[in-house]
C-alpha positions in Angstrom: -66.0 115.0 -24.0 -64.3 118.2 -25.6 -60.8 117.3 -23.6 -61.2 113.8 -25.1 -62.0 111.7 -21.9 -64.4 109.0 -22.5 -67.2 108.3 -19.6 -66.3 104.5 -19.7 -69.0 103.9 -17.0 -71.8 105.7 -19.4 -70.0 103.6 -22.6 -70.8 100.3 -19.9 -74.6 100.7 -19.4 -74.9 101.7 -23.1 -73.5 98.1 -24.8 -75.7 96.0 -26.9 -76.5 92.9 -24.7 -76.2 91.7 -21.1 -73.3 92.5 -19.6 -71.9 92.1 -15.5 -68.9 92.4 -14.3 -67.8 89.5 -11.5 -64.9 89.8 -8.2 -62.7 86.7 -8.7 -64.8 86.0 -5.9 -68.0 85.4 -8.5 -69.5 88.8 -6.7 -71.3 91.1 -8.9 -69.4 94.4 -8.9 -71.6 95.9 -11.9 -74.0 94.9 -14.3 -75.5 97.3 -17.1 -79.1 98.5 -17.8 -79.9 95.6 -20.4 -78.9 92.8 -17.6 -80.7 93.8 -15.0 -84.3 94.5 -16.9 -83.6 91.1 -18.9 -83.0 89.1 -15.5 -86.0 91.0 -13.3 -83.6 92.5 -11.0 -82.8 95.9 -9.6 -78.9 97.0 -9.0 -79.1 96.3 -5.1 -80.6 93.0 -5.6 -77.2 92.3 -7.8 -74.3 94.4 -7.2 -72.4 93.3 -3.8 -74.1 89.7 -4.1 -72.7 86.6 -5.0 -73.5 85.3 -8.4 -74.9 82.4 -7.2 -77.2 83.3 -4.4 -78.6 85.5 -6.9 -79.3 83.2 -9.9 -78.9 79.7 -8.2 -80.9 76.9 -10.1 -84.2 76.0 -10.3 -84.8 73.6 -7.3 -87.9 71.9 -8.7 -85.7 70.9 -12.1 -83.8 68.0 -10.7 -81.5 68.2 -14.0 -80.4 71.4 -13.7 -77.0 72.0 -14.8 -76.5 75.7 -15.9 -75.5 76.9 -12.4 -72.4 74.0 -12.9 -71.7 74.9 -16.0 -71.2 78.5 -15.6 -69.7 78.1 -12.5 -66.7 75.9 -14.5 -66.6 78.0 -17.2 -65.6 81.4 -14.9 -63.3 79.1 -13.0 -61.6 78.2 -16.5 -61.6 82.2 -17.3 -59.5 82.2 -13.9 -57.0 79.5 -14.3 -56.2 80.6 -17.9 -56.7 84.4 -18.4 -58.5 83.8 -21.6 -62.2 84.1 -22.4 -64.7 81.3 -22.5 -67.6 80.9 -25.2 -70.5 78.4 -23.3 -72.9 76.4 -25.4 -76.3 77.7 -24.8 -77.5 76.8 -21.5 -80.9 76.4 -19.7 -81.0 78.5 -16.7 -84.4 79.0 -15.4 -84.8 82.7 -13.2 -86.9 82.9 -10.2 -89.9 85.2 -11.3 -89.0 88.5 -9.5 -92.6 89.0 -8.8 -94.0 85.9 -7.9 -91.2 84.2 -5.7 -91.3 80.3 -5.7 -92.5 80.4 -9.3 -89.7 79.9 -12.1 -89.5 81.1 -15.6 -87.4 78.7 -18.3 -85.1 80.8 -19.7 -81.9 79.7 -22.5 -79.0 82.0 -22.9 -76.1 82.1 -24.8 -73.2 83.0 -22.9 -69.7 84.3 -23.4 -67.3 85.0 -19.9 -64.3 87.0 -20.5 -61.2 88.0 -18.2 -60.5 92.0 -17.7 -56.2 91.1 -16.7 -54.2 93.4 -14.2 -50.6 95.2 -15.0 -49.5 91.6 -13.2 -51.2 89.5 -15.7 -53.4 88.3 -13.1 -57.1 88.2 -13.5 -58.9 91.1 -11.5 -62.7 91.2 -13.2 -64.4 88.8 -14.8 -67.0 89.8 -17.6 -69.9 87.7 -18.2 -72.0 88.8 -21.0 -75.2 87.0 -22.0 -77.7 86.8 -24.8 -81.3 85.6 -24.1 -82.5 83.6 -26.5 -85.7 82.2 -25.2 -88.3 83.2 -27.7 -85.9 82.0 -30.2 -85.9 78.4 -28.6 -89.5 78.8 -27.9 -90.8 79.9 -31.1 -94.6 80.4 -30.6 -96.8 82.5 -33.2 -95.4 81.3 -36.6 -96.8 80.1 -39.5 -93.7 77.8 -39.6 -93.5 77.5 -35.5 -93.7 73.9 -35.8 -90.7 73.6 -38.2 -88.7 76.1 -36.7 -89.6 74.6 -33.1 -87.7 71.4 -34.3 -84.9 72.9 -35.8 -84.5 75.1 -32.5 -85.0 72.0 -30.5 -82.4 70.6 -32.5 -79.6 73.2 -32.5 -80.0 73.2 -28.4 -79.7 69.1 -28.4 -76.5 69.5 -31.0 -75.2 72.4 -28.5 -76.0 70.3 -25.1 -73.4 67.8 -27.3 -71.2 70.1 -27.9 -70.6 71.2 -24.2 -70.4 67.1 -23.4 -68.3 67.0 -25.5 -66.3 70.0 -24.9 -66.3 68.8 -20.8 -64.8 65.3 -22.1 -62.0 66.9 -24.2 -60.9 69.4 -20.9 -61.4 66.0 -18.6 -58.6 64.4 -20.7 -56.4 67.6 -21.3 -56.1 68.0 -17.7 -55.0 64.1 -17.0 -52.2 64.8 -19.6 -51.3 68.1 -17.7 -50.8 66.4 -14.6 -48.6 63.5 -16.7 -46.9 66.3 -18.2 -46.2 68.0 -14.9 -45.7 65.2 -12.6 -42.5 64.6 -16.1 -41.2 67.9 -15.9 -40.8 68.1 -11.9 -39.1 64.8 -12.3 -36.9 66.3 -15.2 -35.6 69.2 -14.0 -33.9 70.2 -10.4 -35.7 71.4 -7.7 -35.1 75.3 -6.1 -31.8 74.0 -4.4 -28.5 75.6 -2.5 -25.6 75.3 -5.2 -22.7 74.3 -3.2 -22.7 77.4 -0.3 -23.9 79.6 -3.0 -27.9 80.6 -3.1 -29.2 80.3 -6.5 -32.9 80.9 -8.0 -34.1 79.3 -10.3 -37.3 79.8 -12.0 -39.5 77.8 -15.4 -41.8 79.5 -17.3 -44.1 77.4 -20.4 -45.1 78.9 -23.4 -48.8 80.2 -23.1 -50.7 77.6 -24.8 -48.4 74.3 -23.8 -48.7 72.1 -21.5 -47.1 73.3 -18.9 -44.0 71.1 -19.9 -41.2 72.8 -22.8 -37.6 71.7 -24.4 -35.9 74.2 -21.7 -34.2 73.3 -19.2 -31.4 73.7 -16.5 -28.8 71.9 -14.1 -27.0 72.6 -11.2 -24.2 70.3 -10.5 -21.5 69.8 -7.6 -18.2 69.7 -9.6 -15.7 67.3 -8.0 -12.4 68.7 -7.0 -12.6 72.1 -4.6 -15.1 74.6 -4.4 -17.2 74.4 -8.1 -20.2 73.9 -9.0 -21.5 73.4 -12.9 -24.6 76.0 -14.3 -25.8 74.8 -17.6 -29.5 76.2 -19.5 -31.0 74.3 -22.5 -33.7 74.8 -25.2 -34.9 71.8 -27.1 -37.0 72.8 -30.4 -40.8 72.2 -29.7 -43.6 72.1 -26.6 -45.1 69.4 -24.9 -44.1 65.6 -23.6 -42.1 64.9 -26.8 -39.7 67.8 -26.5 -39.3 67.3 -22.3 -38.4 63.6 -23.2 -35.4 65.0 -25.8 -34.7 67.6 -22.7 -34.4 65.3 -20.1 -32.1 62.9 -21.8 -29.7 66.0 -23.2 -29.8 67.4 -19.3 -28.8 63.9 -17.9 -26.0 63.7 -20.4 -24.8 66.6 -19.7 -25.0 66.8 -15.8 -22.8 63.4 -15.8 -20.6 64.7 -18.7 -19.7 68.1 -16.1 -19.1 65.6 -13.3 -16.2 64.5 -15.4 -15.1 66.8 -17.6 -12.2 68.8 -17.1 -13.9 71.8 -18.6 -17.3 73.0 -20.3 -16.1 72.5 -23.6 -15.3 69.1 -23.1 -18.2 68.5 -21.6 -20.6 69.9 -24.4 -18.3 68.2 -27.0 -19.7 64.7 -25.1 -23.4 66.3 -25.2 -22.8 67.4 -29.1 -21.9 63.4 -29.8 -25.1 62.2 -27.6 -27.3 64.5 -29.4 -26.4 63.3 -33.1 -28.3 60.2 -31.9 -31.1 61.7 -30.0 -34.2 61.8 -32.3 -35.5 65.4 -31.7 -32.1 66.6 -30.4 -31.9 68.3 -34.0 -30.8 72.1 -33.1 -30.9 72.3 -29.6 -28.5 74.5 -27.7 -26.8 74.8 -24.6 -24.2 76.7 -22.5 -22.9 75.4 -19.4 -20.3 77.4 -16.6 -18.1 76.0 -14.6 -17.6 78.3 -11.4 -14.5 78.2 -8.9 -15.7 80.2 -6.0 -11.8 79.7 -4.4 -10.3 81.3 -7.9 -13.6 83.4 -8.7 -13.5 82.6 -12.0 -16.1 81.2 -14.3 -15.1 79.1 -17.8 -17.7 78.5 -19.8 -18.7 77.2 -23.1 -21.8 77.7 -25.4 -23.2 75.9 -28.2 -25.5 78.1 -29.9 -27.2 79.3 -27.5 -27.9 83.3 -25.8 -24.8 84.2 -23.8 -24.8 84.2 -19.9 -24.8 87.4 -18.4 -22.1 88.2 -15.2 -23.1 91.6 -13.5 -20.3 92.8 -11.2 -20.7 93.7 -7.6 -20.4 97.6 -9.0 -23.0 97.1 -11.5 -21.4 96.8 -15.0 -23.1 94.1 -17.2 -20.5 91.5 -18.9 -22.3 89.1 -21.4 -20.3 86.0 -21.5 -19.7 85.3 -25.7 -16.3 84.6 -25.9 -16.6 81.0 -26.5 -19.8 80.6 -28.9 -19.7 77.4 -31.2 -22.7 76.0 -33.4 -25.8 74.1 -32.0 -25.0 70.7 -30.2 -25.7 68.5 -33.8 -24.8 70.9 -36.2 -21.6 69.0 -37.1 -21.6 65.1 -38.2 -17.9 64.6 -36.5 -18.2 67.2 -33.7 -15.1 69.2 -32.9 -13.9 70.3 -29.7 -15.8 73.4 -28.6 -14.3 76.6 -27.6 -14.5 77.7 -23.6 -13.6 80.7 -22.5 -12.8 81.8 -19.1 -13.5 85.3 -16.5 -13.2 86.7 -13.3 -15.2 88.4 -10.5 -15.7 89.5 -7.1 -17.3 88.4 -4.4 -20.9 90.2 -4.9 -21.5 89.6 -8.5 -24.3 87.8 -10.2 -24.5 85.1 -12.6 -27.4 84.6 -14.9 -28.4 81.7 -17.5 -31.4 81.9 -19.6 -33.1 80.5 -23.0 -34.5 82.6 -25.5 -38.3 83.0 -24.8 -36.6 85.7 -22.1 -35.6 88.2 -24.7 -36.8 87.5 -27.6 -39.5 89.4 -29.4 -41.3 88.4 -33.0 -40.0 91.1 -35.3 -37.7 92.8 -32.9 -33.8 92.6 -32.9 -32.3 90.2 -30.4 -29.9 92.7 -29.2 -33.1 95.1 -28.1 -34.1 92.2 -26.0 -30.8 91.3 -24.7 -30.4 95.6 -23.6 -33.9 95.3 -22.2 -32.4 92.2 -19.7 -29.0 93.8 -19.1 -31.3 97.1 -18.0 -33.6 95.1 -15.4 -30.5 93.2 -13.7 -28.4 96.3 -13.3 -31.4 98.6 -11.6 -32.4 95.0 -9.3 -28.6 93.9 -8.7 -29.2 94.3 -5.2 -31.8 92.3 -4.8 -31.6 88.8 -4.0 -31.5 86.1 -6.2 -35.2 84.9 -5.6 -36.4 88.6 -5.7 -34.1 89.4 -8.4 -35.8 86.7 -10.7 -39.2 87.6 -9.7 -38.5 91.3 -10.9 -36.8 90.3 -14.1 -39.8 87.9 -15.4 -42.4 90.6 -14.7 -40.4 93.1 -16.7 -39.4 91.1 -19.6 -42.1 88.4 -19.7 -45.4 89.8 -21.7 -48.4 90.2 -19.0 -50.6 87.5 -20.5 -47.3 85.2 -20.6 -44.6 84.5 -23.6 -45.1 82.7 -27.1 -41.4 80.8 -26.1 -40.9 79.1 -23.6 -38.8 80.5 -20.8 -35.8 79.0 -17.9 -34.0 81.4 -16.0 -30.9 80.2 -13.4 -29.6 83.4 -11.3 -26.4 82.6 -8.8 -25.0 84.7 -6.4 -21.3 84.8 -6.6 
């Protein structure tokens, strides 16, 4: 210990309690001293196993449950990447030295997710504390008492877990609302015009899996354009994808007409002063001539586009920034600005939750974004996006939410 390494395998059989660690898979790749003298086993009767051939549940107790239960609660661990507190269980253990013959055991268990540099779960950690004698409570003056109150707090827990199970039952018919909303909102992975373009939709962590960003990719009429527009309406969840998907509607069919951005965001600025819940949104929409290689574009209020040349120099697109959509009662015509570029270069649309960082400067985001697309420039669109969501995006996912649109010109 003098050059200040810490045995972390010696710190793991010393913790207070029973802890395991699990595979993804639900095989037991370690479990400390505690857990295996608490549950009767020896390390090569655990480690290497799956969890479940070597706890299963008790097959003479036709309401058995804990086995189900535990076996939700890691899958929850896995599908989220956050930890999981259970209600105390029953989970009766095979007597190690009479086989056939099955102790009732209650435990109080807690599953936690050990998260890889990708975000992705790679352990799970399931730590357990027995509390049989507790339930049990034999040898007191006050047994009796204590027996009812015990008998009690595992009834109110048993509840609880109902309960619980109920609440996640529901949650997860609303997701798949939500979901089946937001597919139907936005534009699928498409080819804009001739032109390959990625797209990619990230929710804040927490929401339903539905946000207020959005983006379009339109066919412009008259030669070789195409419209790129990214949203952000204020707020998570079904109320703010129903303000999104009107504001993205309005806007696709205002581009189709429109004989530039800014007149086409000037109609969306009018539409939102009578959207309820429209209040502060932004937008910036492109319109790119690939026979002129120019883009004109417009923004109101929101984080400028980024153009990176075919030789690698980053332009941010901020010439023509104008107040969000309903800032102004009478809306004025908005600004729009116009550049060129070479065959090569890439265009990429974003909304905030990309760059943006509680108590951290926008522009150190905005450096950290021109940074990752000038080293990945190369790469193609759909690799391009991957690699700029793992380096900007926090591991366990963003507190924003997050839609990024990159085209290759």
């Amino acid at each position: 210990m003098n050059d200040g390494a810490i045995d972390y395998a010696a710190v793991f059989q010393c913790l207070p309690g029973m802890v395991a660690l699990l595979t993804p898979e639900l095989v037991f790749a370690d479990a400390n001293e505690e857990f295996l003298h608490n549950a009767g086993r020896t390390r090569e009767n655990v480690v290497g196993h799956y969890l479940f051939d070597v706890f299963p549940d008790n097959p003479n107790d036709s309401t058995a449950s804990g086995m189900r239960n535990l076996a939700a609660s890691l899958q929850r661990v896995l599908e989220t990447g956050e930890r999981d507190a259970m209600a105390l269980q029953r989970y009766d253990v095979e007597s190690p030295d009479r086989p056939g013959e099955w102790e009732e055991r209650y435990w109080s268990p807690v599953n936690a997710p050990v998260l890889g540099p990708d975000g992705k779960v790679v352990l799970l950690v399931h730590r357990v504390e027995e509390v049989t004698e507790l339930i049990k409570a034999r040898g007191s003056p006050r047994g009796s008492r204590a027996r009812v109150l015990e008998a009690e707090l595992y009834t109110r827990a048993r509840e609880l877990q109902d309960l619980n199970e109920r609440l996640r039952q529901a949650h997860a018919r609303e997701r798949e609302v939500a979901i089946a909303l937001q597919e139907a909102m936005l534009p699928a992975r498409r080819q804009a015009g001739h032109q390959h373009a990625a797209v990619r939709y990230r929710p804040a962590v927490g929401s339903l899996n539905v946000c207020g960003d959005w983006y379009d990719l339109v066919d412009l009429v008259g030669g070789h354009r195409i419209g790129v527009a990214v949203g952000d309406v204020v707020g998570h969840g079904l109320a703010a994808a129903g303000v999104m998907g009107q504001l993205r509607s309005a806007l696709s069919a205002a581009s189709r007409v429109a004989k530039g951005p800014g007149e086409a965001l000037n109609v969306l600025g009018r539409y939102a002063n009578v959207v309820d819940g429209a209040e502060s949104a932004t937008a910036v929409t492109t319109f790119i001539d690939f026979d002129e290689h120019t883009i004109t574009y417009s923004s109101a209020g929101h984080l400028p586009p980024v153009l990176v040349h075919a030789d690698g120099r980053i332009e941010f697109l901020d010439q023509a920034t104008d107040p969000p959509l309903d800032a102004r009662p009478d809306p004025m015509p908005r600004p729009e600005a116009c550049t060129r570029y070479a065959e090569g270069a890439t265009l990429v649309l974003y909304t905030d939750g990309l760059v943006e960082r509680r108590g951290e400067d926008i522009d150190t985001g905005l450096a950290r974004l021109a940074d990752s697309l000038a080293r990945h420039r190369t790469e193609d669109p759909e690799r391009l996006a991957d690699a700029v969501l793992l380096e900007l995006l926090p591991p366990g996912g963003a507190t924003d939410d997050t839609a990024l649109v990159i085209v290759r010109l």
